[in-house]
N, C-alpha and C positions, 0 to 999 in steps of 0.2 A: 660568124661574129665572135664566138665563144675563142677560137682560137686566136684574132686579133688580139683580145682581150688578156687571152694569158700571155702572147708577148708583150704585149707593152707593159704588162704588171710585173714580168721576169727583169724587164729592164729597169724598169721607176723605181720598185720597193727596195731593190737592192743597191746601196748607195756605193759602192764601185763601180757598178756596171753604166748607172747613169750618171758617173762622173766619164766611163768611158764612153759614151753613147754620146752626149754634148760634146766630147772632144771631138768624136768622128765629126758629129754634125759639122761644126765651127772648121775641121780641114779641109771639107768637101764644100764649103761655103753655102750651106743650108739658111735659109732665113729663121730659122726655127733654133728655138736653145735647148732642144728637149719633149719627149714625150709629154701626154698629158696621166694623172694616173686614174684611171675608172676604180670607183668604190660606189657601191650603191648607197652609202651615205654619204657622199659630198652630192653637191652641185651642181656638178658638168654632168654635161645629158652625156650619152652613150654616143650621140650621134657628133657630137663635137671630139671626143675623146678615139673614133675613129676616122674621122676625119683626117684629122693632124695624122696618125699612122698612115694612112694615103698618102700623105702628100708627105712621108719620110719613109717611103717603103723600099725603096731601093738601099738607102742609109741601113734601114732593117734589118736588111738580107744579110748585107757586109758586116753587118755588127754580130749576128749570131754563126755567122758561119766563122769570123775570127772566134766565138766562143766553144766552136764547136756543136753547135747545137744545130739539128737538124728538122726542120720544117718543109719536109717536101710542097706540102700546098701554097706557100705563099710566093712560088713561081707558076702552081697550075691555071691555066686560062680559067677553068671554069671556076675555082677557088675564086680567082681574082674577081669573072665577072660578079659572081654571088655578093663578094664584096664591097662592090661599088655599088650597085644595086641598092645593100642593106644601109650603105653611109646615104646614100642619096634620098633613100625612103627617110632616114630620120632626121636626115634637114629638112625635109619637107613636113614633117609630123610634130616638129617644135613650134610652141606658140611665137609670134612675132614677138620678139624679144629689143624694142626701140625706146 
């Protein structure tokens, strides 16, 4: 999770990269405008803030490999399953929020 964490925070805090990252999303026709950005003092649970990385993770890929950046694990199977795993544990671990 730590490393989900440091990409979406490489892309959020830096405001070129998440002017370039919404553009990706918005060519590739993503429903999504954007990362969320995890701060342990806001808000958003952890569990929402990797979520949204889920469900823009191929977007992800594309975006740091045009930067150059390389994360082998966030194409390894067992990386990924871990992954899914720990987003699905923390929607399950959030209080009913209605």
């Amino acid at each position: 999770m730590s490393l989900g964490i440091r990409v979406i925070n490489f892309i959020v805090a830096r405001l070129l990269n998440d002017r370039q990252f919404k553009t990706l999303l918005d060519e590739v026709g993503n429903n999504y405008h954007g990362l969320l950005l995890h701060s342990n003092a806001r808000w958003l649970s952890k569990g929402k803030v990797l979520s949204r990385l889920s469900d823009c993770l191929t977007e992800t890929r594309t975006f740091l490999e045009m930067k150059g950046i390389e994360h082998p694990e966030l194409a390894e199977i067992e990386w990924l399953l871990i992954f899914s795993l720990s987003c699905v544990y923390d929607r399950t671990s959030e209080p009913d929020q209605r």
